[in-house]
Each structure stands twice: as structure tokens, then as C-alpha cells.
N, CA, C and O atoms as CSV, one atom per row, in Angstrom:
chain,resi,resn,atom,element,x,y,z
A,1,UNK,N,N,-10.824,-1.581,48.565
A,1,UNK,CA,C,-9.798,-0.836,47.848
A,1,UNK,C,C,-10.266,0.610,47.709
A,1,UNK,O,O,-11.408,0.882,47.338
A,2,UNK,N,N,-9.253,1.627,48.049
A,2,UNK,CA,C,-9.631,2.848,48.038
A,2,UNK,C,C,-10.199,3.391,46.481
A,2,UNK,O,O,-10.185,2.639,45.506
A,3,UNK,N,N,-10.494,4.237,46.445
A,3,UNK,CA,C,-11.164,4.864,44.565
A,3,UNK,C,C,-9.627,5.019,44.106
A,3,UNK,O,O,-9.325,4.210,43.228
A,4,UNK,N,N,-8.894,5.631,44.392
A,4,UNK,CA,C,-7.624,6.139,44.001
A,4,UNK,C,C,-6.648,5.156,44.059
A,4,UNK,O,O,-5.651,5.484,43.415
A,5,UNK,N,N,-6.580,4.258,44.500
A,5,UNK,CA,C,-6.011,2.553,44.046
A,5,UNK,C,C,-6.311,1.908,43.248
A,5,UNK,O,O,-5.509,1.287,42.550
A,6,UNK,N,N,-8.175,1.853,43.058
A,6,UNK,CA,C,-8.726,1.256,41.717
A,6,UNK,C,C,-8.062,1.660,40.477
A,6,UNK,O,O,-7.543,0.929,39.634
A,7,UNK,N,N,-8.186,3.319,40.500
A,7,UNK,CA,C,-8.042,4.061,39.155
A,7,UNK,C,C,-6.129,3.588,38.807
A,7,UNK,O,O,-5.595,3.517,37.700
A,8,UNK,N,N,-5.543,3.360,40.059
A,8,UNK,CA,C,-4.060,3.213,39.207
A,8,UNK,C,C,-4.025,1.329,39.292
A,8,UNK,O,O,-3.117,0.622,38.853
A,9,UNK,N,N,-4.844,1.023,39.741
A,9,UNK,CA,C,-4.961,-0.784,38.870
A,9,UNK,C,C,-5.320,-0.651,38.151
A,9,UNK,O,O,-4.545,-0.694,37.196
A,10,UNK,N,N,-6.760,-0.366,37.841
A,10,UNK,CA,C,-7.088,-0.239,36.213
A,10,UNK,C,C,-6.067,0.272,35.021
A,10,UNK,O,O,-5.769,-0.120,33.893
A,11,UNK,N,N,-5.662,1.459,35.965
A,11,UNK,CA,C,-4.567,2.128,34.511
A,11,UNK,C,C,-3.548,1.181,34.106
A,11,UNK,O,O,-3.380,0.850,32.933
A,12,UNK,N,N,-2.715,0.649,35.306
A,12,UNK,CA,C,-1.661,-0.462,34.565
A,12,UNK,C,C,-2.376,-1.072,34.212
A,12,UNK,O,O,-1.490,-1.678,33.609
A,13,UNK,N,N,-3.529,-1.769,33.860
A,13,UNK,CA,C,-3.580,-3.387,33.303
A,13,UNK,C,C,-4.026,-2.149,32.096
A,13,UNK,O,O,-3.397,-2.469,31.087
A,14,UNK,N,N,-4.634,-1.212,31.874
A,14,UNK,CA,C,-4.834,-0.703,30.318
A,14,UNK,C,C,-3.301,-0.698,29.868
A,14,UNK,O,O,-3.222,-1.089,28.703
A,15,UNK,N,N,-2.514,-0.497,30.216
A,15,UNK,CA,C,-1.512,0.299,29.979
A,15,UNK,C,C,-0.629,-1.368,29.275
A,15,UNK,O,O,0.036,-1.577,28.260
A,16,UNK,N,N,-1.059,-2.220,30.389
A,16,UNK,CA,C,0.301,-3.125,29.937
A,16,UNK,C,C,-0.705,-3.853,28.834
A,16,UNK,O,O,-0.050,-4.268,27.878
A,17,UNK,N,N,-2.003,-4.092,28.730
A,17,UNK,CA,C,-2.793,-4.906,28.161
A,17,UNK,C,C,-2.863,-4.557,26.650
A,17,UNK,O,O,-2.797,-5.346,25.707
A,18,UNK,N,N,-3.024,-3.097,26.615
A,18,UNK,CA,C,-3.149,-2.480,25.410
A,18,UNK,C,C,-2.339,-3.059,24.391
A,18,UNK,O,O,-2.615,-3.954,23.592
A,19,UNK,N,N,-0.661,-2.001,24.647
A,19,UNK,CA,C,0.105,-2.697,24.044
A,19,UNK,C,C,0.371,-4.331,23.311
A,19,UNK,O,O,0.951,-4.617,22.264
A,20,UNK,N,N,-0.246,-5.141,24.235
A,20,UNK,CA,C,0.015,-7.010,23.543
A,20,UNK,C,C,-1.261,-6.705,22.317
A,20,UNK,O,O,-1.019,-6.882,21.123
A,21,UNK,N,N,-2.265,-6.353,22.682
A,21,UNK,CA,C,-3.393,-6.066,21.766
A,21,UNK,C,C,-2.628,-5.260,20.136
A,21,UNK,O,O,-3.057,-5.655,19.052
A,22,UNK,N,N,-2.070,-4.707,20.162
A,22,UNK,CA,C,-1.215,-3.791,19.027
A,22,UNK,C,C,-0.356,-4.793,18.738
A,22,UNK,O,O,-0.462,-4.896,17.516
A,23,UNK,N,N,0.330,-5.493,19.059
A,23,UNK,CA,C,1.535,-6.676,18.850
A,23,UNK,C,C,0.736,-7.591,17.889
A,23,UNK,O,O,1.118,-7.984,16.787
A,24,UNK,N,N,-0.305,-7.829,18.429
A,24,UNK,CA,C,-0.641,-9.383,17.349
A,24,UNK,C,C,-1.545,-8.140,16.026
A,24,UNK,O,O,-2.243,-8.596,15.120
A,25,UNK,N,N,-1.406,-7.238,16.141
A,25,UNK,CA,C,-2.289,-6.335,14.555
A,25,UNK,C,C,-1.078,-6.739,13.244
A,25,UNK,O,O,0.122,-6.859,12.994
A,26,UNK,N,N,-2.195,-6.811,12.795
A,26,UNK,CA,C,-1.555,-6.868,10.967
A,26,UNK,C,C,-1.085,-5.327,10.778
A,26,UNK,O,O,-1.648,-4.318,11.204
A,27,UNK,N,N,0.173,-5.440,9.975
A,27,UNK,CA,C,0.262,-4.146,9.268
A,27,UNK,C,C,-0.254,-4.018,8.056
A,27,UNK,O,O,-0.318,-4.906,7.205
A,28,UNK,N,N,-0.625,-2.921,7.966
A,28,UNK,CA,C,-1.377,-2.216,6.960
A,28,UNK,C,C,-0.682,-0.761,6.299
A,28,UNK,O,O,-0.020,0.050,6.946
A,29,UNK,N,N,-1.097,-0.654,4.532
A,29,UNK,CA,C,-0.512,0.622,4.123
A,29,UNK,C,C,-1.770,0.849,3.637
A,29,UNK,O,O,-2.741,0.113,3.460
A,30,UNK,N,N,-1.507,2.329,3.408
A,30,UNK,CA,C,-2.487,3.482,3.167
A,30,UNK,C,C,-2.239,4.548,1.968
A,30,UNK,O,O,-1.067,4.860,1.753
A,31,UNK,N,N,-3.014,4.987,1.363
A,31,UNK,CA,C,-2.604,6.239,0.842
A,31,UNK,C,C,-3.569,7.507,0.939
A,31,UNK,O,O,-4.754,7.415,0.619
A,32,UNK,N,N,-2.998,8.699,1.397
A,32,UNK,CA,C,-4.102,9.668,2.061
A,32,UNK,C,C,-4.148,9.957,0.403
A,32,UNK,O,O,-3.880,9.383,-0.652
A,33,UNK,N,N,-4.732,11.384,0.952
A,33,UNK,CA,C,-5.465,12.372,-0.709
A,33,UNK,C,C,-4.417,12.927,-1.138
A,33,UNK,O,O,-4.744,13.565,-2.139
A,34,UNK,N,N,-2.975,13.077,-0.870
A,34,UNK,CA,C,-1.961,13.642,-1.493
A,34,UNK,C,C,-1.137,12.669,-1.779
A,34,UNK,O,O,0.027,13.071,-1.793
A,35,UNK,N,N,-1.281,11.298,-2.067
A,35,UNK,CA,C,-0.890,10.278,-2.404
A,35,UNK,C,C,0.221,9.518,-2.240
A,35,UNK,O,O,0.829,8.737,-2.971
A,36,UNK,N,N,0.422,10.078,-0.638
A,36,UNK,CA,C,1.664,9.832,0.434
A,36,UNK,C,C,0.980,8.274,0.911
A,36,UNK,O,O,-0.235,8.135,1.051
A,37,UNK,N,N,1.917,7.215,1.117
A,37,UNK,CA,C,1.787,5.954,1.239
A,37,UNK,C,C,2.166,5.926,2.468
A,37,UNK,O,O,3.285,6.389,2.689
A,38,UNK,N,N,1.294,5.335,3.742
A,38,UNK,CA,C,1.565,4.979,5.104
A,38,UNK,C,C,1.490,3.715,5.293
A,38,UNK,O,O,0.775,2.957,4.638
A,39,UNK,N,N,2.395,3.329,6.414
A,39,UNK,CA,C,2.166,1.750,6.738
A,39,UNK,C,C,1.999,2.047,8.214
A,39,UNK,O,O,2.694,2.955,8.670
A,40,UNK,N,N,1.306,1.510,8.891
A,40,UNK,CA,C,0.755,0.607,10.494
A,40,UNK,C,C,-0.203,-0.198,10.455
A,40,UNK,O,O,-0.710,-0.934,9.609
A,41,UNK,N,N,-0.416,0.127,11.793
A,41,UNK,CA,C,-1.643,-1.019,12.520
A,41,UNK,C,C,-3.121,-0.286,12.043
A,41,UNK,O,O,-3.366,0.908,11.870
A,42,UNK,N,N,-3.961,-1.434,11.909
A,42,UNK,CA,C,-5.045,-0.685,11.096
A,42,UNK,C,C,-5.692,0.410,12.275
A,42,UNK,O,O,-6.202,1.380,11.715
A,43,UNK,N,N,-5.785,0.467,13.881
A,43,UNK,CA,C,-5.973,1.294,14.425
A,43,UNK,C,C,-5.427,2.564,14.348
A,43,UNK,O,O,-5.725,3.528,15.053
A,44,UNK,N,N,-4.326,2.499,13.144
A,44,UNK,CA,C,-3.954,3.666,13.279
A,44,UNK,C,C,-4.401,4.436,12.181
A,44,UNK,O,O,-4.035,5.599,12.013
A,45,UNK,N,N,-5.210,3.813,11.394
A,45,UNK,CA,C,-5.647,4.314,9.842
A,45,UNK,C,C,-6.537,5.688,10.277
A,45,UNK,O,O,-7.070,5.486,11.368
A,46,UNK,N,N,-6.715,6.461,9.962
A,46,UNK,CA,C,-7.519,7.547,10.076
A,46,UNK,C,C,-9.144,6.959,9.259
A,46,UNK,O,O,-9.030,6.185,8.308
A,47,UNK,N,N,-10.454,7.359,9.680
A,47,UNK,CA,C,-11.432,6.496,9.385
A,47,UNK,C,C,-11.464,6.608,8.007
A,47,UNK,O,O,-11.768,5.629,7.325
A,48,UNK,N,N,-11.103,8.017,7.352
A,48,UNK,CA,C,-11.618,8.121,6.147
A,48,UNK,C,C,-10.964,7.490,5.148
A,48,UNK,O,O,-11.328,7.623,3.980
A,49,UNK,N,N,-9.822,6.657,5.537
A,49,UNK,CA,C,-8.822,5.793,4.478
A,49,UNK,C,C,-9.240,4.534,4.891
A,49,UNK,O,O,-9.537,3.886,3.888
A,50,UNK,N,N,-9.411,3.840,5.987
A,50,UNK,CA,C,-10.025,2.596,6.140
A,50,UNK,C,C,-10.548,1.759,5.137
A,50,UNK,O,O,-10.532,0.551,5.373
A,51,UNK,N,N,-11.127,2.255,3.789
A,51,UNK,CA,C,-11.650,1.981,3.201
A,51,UNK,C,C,-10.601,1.254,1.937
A,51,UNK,O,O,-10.830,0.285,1.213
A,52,UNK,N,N,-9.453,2.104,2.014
A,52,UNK,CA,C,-7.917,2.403,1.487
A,52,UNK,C,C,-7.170,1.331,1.435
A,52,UNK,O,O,-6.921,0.700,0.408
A,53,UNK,N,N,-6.551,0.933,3.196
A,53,UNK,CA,C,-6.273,-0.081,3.416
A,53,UNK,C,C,-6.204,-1.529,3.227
A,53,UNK,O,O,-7.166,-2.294,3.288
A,54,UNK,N,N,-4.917,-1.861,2.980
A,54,UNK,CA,C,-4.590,-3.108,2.702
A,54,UNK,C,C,-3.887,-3.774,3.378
A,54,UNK,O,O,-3.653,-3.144,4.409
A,55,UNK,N,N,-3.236,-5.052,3.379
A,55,UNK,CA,C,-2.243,-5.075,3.789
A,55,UNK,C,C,-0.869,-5.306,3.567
A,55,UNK,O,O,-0.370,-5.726,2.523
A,56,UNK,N,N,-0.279,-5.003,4.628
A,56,UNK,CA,C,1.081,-4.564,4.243
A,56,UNK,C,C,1.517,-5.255,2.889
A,56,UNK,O,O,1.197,-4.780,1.799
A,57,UNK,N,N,2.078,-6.117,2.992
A,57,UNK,CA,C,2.265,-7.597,2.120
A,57,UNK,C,C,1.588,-7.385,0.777
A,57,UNK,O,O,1.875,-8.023,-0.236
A,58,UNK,N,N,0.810,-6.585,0.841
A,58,UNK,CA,C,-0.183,-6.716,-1.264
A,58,UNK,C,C,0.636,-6.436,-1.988
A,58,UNK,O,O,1.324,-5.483,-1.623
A,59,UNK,N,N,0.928,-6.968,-3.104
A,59,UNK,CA,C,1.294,-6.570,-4.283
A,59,UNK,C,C,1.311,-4.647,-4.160
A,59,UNK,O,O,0.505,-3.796,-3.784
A,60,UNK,N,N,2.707,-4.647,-4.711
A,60,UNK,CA,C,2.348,-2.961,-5.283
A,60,UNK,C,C,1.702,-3.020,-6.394
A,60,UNK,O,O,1.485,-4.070,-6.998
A,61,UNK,N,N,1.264,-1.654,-6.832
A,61,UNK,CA,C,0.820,-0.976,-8.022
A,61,UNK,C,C,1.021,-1.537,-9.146
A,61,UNK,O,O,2.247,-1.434,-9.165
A,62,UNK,N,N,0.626,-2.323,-10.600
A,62,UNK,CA,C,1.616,-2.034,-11.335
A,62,UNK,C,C,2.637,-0.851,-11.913
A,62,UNK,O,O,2.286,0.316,-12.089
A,63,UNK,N,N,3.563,-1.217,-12.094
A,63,UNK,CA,C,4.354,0.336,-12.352
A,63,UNK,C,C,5.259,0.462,-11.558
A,63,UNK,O,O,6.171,1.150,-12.017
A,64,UNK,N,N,5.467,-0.002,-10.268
A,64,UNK,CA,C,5.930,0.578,-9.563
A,64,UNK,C,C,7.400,0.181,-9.736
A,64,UNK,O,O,7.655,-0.987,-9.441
A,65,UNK,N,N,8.625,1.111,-10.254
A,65,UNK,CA,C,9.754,0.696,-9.929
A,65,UNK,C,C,10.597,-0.013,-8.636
A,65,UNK,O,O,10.561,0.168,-7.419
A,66,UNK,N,N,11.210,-0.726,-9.338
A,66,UNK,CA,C,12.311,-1.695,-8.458
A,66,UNK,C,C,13.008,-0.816,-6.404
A,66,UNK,O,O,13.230,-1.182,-5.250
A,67,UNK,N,N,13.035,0.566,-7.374
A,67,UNK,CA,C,13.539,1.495,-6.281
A,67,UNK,C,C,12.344,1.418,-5.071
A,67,UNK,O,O,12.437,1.044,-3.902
A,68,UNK,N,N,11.251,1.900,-5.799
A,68,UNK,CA,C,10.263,2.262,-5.050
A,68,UNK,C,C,9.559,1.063,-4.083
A,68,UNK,O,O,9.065,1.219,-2.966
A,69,UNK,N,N,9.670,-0.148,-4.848
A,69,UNK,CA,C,9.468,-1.501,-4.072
A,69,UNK,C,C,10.531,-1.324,-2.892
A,69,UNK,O,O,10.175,-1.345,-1.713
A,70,UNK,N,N,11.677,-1.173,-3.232
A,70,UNK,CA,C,12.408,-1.239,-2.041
A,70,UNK,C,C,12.058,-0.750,-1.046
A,70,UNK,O,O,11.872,-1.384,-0.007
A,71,UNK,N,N,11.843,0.947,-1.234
A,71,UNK,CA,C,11.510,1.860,-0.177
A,71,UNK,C,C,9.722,1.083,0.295
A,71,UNK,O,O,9.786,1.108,1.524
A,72,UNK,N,N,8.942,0.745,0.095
A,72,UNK,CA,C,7.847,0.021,0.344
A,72,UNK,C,C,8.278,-0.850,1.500
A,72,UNK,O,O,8.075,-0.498,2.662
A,73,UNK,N,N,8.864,-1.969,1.189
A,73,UNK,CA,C,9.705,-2.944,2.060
A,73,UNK,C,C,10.632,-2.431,3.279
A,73,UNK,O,O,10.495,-2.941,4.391
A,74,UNK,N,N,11.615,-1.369,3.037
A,74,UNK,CA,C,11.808,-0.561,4.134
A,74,UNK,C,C,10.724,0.187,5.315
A,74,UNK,O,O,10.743,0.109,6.543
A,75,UNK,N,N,9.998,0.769,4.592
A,75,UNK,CA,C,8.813,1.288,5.232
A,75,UNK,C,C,8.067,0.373,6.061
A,75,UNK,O,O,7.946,0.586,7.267
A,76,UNK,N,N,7.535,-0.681,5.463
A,76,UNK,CA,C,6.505,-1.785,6.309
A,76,UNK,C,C,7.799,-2.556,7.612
A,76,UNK,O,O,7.631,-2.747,8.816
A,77,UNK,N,N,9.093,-2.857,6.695
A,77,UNK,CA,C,10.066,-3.238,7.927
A,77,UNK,C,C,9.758,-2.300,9.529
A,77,UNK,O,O,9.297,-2.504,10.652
A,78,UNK,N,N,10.410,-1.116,8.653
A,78,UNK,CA,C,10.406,0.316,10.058
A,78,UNK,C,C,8.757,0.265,10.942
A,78,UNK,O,O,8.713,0.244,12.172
A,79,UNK,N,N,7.506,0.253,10.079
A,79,UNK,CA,C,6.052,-0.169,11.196
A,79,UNK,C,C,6.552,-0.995,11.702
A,79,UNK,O,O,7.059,-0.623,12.760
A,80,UNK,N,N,6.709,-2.131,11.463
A,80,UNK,CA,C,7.160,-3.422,12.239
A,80,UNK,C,C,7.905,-3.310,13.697
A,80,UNK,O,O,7.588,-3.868,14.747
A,81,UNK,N,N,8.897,-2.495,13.458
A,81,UNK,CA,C,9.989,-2.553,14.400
A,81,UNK,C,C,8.927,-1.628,15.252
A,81,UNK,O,O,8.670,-1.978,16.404
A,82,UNK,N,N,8.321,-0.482,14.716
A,82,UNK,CA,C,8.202,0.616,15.512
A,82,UNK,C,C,6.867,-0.286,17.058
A,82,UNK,O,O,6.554,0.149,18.167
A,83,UNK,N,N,6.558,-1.290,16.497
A,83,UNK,CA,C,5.389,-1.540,17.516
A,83,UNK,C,C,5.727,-2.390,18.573
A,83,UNK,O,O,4.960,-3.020,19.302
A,84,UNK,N,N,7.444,-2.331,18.592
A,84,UNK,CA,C,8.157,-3.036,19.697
A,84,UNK,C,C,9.031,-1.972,20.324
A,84,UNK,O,O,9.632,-2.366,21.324
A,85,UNK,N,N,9.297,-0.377,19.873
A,85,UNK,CA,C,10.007,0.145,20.625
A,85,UNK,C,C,9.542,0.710,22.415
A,85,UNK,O,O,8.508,1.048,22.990
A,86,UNK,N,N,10.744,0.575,22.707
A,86,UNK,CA,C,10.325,0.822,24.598
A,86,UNK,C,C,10.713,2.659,24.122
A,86,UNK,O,O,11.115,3.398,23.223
A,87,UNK,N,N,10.265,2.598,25.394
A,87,UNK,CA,C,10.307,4.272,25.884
A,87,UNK,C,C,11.385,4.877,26.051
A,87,UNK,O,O,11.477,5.840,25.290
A,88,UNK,N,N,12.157,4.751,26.645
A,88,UNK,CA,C,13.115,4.955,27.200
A,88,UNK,C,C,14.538,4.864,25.685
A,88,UNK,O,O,15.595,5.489,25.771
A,89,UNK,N,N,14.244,4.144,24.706
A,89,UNK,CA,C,14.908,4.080,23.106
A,89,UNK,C,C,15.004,2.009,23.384
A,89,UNK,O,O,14.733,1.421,24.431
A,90,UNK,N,N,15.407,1.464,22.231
A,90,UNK,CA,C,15.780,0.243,22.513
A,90,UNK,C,C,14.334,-0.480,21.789
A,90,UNK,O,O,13.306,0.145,21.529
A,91,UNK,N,N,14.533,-1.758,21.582
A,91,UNK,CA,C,13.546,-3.121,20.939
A,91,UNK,C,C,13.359,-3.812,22.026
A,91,UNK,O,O,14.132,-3.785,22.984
A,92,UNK,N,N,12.346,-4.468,21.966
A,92,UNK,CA,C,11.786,-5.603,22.728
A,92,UNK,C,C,12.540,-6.970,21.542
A,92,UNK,O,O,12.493,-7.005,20.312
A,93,UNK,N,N,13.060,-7.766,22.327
A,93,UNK,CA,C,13.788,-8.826,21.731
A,93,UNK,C,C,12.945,-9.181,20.882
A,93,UNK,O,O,13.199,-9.094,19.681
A,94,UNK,N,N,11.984,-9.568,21.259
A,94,UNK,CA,C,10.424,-10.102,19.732
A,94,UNK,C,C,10.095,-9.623,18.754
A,94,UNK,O,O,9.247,-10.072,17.982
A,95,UNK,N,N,10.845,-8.433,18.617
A,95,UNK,CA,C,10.722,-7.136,17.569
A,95,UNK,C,C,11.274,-8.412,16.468
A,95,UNK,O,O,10.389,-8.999,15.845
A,96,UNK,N,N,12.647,-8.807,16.252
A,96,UNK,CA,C,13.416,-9.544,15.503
A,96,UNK,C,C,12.747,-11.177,14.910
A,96,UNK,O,O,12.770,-11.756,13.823
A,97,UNK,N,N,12.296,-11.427,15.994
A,97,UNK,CA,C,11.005,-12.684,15.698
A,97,UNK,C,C,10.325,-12.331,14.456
A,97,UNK,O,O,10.278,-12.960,13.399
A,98,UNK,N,N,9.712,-11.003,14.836
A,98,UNK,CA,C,8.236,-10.715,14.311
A,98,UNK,C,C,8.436,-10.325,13.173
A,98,UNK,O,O,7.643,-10.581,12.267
A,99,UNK,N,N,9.508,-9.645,12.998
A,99,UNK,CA,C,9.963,-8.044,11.862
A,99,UNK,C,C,11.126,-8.440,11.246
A,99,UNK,O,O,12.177,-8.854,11.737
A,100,UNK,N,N,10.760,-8.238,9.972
A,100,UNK,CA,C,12.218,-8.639,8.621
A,100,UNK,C,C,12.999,-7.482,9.125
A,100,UNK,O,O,12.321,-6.460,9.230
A,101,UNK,N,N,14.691,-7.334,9.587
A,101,UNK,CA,C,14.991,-6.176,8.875
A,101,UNK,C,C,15.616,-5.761,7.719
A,101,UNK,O,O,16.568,-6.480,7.414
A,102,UNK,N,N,15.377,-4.750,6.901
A,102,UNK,CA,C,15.683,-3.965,6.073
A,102,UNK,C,C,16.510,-2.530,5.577
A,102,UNK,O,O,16.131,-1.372,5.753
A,103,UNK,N,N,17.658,-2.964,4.957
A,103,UNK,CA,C,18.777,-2.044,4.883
A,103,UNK,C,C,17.905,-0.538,4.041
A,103,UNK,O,O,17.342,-0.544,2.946
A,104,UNK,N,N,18.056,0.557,4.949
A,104,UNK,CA,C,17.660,1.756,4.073
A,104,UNK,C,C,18.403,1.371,2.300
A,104,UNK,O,O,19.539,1.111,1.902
A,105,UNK,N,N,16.724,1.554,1.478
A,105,UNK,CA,C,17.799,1.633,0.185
A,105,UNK,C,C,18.609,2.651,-0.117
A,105,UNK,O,O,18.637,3.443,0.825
A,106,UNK,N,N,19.284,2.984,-1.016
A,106,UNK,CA,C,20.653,3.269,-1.277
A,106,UNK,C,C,20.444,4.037,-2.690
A,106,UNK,O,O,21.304,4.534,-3.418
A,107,UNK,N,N,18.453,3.960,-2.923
A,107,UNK,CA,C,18.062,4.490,-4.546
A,107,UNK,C,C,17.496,5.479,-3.891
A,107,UNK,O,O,17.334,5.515,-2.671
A,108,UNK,N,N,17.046,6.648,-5.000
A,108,UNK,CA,C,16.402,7.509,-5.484
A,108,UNK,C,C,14.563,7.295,-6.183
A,108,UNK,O,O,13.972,8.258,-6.672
């Protein structure tokens, strides 16, 4: 096999392999130093919150209003979906398997 055949086999199998690897990750939320709340895959945590991280699913805060639970639940829905979108726009049918969906709330 030529060098320049290897390098584009190798690349598809990274390419298609990767992705299934991200599919079976737990979601996870975060909160940086300005106390903005993120949800993904823990590869996506930046190192210095790692520590931060939970998962998705924990109990909120106490305190946390009814509203704000919602938007929580929206948020971890939307990671969910996001680790099935194709390129081109559109879901991978398994998105719906995998991922609750969740009506944007409607609160403040």
C-alpha cells in the first residue's frame, strides 16, 4: 500500500471510529469560574473543571427553582441530541433512542 493510501485508511477508520467512541460517553455538567453551567461529554470538559464535573442526571443545587430545573433538563436534552447531529444538518435515528426530548421552557 502506497504511504498516501495508508494515511487516508487510517484517517477514515479515525474518523468513523471516533465518533461511536463519543456515542456511548456519559453526559456531564460543569460550572466554569463565572458560574455558567455546561453540559457534554466529559472529553469535552476543559481540564481545569474536571474536577467540577458530574453527571448529567445529579440532583441540582438546593435552591434551585422549578424554572431553572427546567432549563437544566433542556440543556442536558440539547448535549444529548447534539452528539448525534450529521454534518450536512439532520439526527442520526438513535439520537431518539438515546435522548429524552425536551420542549424549550416557556420560563424566565
Amino acid at each position: 500500500m502506497k504511504p498516501l493510501n495508508l494515511v487516508k485508511t487510517v484517517s477514515l477508520v479515525v474518523a468513523f471510529c471516533l465518533p461511536l467512541s463519543v456515542l456511548g460517553a456519559e453526559l456531564v455538567r460543569w460550572t466554569d469560574d463565572g458560574g455558567r453551567v455546561h453540559y457534554g461529554v466529559m472529553a469535552d470538559v476543559p481540564q481545569r473543571y474536571t474536577s467540577r464535573a458530574e453527571p448529567a442526571g445529579a440532583p441540582l443545587p438546593p435552591g434551585t427553582t422549578a424554572c431553572e430545573a427546567r432549563w437544566h433538563r433542556y440543556a442536558a436534552s440539547a448535549a444529548c441530541f447534539d452528539q448525534y447531529r450529521l454534518v450536512g444538518g439532520g439526527l442520526k435515528p438513535e439520537a431518539f433512542q438515546r435522548c429524552t426530548e425536551v420542549p424549550q421552557p416557556d420560563c424566565n
